[in-house]
C-alpha positions as CSV (number, residue, x, y, z in Angstrom):
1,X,0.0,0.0,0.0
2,X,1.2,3.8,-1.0
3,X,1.9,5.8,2.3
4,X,0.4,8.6,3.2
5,X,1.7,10.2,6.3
6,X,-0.7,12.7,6.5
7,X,-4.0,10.7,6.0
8,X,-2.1,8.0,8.7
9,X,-1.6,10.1,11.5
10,X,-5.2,11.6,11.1
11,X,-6.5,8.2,11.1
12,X,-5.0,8.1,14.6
13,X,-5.6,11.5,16.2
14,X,-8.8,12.6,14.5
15,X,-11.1,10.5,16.4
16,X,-9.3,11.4,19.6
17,X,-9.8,15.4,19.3
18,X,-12.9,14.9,17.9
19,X,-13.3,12.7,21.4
20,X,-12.0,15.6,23.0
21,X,-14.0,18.3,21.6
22,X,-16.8,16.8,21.3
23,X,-18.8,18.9,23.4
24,X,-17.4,22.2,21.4
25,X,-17.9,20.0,18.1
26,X,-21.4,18.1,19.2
27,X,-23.6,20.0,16.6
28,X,-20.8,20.0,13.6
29,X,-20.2,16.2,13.8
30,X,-23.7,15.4,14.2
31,X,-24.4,17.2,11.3
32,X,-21.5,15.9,9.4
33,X,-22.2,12.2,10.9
34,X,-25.9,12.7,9.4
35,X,-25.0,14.3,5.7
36,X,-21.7,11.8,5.5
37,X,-22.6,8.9,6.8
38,X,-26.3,8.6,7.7
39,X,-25.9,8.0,11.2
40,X,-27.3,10.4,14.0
41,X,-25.1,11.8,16.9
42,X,-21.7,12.8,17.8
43,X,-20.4,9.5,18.9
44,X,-22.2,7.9,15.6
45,X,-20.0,10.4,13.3
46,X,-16.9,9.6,15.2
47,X,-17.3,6.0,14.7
48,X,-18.2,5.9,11.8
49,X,-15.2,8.2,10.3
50,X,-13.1,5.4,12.1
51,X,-14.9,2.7,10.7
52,X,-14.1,4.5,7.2
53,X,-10.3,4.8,7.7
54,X,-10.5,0.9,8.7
55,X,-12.4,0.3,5.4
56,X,-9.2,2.2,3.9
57,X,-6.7,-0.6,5.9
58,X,-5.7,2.5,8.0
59,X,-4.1,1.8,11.4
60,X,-6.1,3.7,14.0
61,X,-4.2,3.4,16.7
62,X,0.0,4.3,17.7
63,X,0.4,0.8,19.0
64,X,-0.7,-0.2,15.2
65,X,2.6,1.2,14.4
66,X,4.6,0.4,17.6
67,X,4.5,3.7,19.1
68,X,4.6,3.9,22.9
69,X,1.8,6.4,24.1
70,X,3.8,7.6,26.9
71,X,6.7,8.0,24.7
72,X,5.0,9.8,22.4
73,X,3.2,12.2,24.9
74,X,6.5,13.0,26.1
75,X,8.0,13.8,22.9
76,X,5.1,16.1,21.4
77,X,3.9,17.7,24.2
78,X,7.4,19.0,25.0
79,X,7.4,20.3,21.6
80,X,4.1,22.1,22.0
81,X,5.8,23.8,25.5
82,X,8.7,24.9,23.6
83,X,6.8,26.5,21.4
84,X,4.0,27.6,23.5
85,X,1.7,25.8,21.1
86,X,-2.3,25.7,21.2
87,X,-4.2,23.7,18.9
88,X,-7.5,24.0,17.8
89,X,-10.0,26.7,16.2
90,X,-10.7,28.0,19.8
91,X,-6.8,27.3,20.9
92,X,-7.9,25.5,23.8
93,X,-6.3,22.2,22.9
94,X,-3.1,22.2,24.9
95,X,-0.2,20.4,26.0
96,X,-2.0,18.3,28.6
97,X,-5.1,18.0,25.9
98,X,-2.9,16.4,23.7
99,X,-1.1,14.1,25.9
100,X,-5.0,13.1,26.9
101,X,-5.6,12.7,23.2
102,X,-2.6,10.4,22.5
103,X,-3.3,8.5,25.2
104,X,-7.1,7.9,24.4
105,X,-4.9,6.9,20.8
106,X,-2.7,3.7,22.3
């Protein structure tokens, strides 16, 4: 299969800030859950985008591709502190959001 880094790691994190902002993102994903997929509710959408990546033979997880979660966690969220990094349309997706997020991800 052709890689595609991109499309890979948002098969893994997606569903996890989705997870995460899900009370921020409950009308959009219920909306895109109902015009995309034809299912009803947040959690519907998010499933069903990760049922979709596995249809693709996407790993959905970092232990799919041997990657320690509290490795990882350690790694990018000192990144983000160097930087003084926020994520997110609101930038309320910080360091300790993310390590939440990649954990939710082993």
């Amino acid at each position: 299969m052709e890689r595609h880094d991109h499309a890979e790691s948002l098969a893994v994190v997606l569903p996890g800030v989705w997870r995460a902002q899900r009370e921020r993102k409950c009308d959009k994903l219920t909306q895109m859950g109902r015009r995309v997929f034809g299912v009803e509710g947040s959690e519907a959408a998010i499933a069903a985008t990760e049922k979709f990546f596995a249809s693709l033979e996407m790993p959905l997880r970092l232990s799919d591709y041997g990657i320690d979660a509290e490795d990882a966690v350690a790694k990018i969220t000192a990144r983000f502190e160097q930087r003084g990094s926020r994520l997110g349309e609101h930038r309320d997706i910080t360091p300790s959001r993310v390590a939440e997020i990649l954990r939710a991800r082993a």
